[in-house]
C-alpha positions, 0 to 999 in steps of 0.5 A: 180026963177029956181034952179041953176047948183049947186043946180041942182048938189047937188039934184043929188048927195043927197048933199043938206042941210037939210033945201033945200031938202024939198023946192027943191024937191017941186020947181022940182015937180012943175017947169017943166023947172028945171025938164027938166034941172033936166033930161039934167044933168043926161044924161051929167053926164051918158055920160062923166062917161060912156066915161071916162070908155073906156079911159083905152082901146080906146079912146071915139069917140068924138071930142074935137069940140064936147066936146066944143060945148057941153059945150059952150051950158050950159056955164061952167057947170058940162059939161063944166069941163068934157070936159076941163078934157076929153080934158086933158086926150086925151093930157096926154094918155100916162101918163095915161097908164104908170106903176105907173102913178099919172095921173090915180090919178089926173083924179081921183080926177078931177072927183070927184070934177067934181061931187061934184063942187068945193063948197064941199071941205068937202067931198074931197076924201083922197089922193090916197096911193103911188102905190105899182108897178112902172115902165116904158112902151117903143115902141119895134122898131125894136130892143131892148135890155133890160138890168139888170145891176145886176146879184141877187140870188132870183130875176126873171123876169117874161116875158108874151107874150102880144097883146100890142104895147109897151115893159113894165117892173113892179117892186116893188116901190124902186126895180129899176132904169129905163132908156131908149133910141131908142134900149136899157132899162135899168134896175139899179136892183143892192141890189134887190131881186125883181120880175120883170114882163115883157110884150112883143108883140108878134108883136114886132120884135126882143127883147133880154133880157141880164143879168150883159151883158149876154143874157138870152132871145131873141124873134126873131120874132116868134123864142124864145129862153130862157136860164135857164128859165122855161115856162108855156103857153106864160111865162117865168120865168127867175132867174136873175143870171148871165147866166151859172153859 
């Protein structure tokens, strides 16, 4: 009789009972089929970890026909969850990449019990702690407008010249509420003394930074212009006060 995937799984990962370690080893040493089953399953597990790397920058190139074949050929195997989850991460890279985001999470406890099978609840791995940051990550288009509601002694935002595509504003967790439309981010910082971190592509082409409705920063394709604020290399710190006073 052949060791089945969950066996072939735990042998991997040192998760067998202490009463199989000794029989298995010996059937694998033997049994050149479980060996070749054996050496199949390090080379899928070596493959989807190494493609979920890259899901923080590209996305792997690897098409979701192929994923499916893959895991059509083992039934749902080990392989046949990392592509239901390298799927579900194609469809949710947005998610993924904005501040603060619980996807990073869920995929990281979706491949964890993609590892470990979903026999193994008791080596779940704890929940992930409350992000320290959070905030709100938006397409330039040709105009935007960033706007802090609120004039605070002691708050900054700390503005970064990036090579993004998208606008994004961090902040600690509770120091702001964030709302956006086409042309305009809106940032509820009233009762915060926070630092704001602000990253803009260079390539976007016109952002302004207004405080209590005044303007405080204005990137007009290469042309910057920041009031009351000091630089260092591509940043800029800008006191959040109101501009003027």
């Amino acid at each position: 009789m052949h060791l089945n995937e969950e066996q072939l799984q735990r042998l991997m990962h040192d998760e067998l009972a202490w009463t199989e370690v000794t029989p298995v080893r010996e059937h694998v040493a033997q049994c050149a089929a479980c060996r070749d089953e054996l050496d199949a399953a390090r080379r899928d597990e070596h493959e989807v970890l190494q493609l979920l790397v890259f899901v923080d920058h590209a996305p792997p190139p690897v098409s979701a026909a192929t994923l499916i074949a893959r895991a059509r050929s083992r039934e749902w195997s080990w392989m046949g969850r990392a592509a239901a989850i390298l799927l579900a991460v194609s469809v949710a890279g947005v998610a993924w990449a904005a501040p603060g985001s619980p996807v990073r999470a869920f995929f990281g406890n979706a491949v964890e019990w993609m590892r470990r099978g979903p026999g193994s609840a008791s080596h779940r791995a704890p929940a992930p702690a409350p992000p320290a940051v959070a905030g709100i990550a938006v397409a330039p288009g040709s105009r935007l407008v960033i706007l802090f509601t609120a004039a605070q002694a002691g708050s900054a935002a700390h503005v970064s010249l990036t090579d993004g595509e998208d606008v994004v504003v961090r902040a600690p967790v509770g120091a702001a509420a964030f709302t956006s439309n086409d042309d305009r981010l809106v940032i509820e910082n009233a009762r915060s003394s926070a630092t704001f971190e602000v990253e803009i592509p260079r390539t976007a082409p016109h952002v302004e930074i207004r405080i209590a409705g005044k303007p405080a920063f204005t990137k007009d394709g290469a042309r910057i212009v920041a009031r009351s604020a000091t630089q260092s290399g591509n940043a800029y710190n800008i006191p959040l006060v109101r501009p003027g006073s």
